[in-house]
C-alpha positions as CSV (number, residue, x, y, z in Angstrom):
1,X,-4.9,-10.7,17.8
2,X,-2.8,-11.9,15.6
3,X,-2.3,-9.8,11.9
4,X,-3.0,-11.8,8.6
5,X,-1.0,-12.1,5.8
6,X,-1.5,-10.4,2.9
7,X,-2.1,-12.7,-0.5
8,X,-2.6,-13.0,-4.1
9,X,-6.0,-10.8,-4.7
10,X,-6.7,-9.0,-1.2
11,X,-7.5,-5.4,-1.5
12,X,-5.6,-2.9,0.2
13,X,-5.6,0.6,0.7
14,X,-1.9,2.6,1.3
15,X,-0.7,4.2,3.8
16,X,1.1,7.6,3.8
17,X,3.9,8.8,6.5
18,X,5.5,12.0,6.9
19,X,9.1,12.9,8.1
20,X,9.4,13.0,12.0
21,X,11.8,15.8,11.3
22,X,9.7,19.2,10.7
23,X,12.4,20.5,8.3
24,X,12.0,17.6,6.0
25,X,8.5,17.1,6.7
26,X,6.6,16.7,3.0
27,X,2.4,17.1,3.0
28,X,0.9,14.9,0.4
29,X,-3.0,15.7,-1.2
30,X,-3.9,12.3,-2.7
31,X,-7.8,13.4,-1.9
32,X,-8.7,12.9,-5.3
33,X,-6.8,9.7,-5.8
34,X,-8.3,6.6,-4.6
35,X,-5.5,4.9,-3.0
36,X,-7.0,1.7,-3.1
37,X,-5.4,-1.8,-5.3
38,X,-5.2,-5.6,-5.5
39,X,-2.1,-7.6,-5.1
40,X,-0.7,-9.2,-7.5
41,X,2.2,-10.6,-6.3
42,X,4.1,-11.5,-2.9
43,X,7.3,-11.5,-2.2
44,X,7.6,-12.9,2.1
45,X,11.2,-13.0,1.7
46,X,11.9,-9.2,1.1
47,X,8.6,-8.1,2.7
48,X,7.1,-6.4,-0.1
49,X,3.9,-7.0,-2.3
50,X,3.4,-5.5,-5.8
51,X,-0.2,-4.2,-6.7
52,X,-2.1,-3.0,-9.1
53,X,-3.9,0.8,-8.0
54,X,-7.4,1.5,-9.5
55,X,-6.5,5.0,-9.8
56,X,-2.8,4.6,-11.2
57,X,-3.2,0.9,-13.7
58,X,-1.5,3.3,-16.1
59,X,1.4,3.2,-14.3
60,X,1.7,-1.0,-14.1
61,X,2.2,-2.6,-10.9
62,X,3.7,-0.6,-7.8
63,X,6.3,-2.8,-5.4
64,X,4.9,-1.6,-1.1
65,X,6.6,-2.7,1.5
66,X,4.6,-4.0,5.1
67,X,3.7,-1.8,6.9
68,X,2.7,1.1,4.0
69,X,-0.8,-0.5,3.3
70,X,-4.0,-1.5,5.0
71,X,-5.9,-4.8,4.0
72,X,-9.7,-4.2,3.2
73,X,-11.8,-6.3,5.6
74,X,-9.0,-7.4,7.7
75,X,-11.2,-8.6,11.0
């Protein structure tokens, strides 16, 4: 099935990876964060979307590449 692009408004929820290698390997705790935003912005060309996170609006707008966040209600 093919994966649908992200736009303007969808909610998504980040994605965290660790290091393959176990010397550089880093272990995030972001239980009590919320990791979950709304795009504002799409940029297909470089492959990165910038959103707003509930948790973080403080902080303005955060630039995620593909591949580093889930879309809510994808089917």
């Amino acid at each position: 099935m093919p994966s649908r692009k992200v736009k303007v408004g969808d909610l998504i929820k980040r994605k965290w990876y660790n290091s393959s290698l176990l010397e550089h390997q880093i272990y995030f705790d972001f239980k009590p964060l919320k990791d979950y935003g709304i795009v504002i912005g799409v940029d297909p060309i470089n492959g990165m979307v910038k959103a707003y996170f509930f948790q973080q609006a403080h902080a303005g707008p955060i630039p995620l590449r593909e591949g580093f966040f889930d879309i809510i209600g994808e089917e």
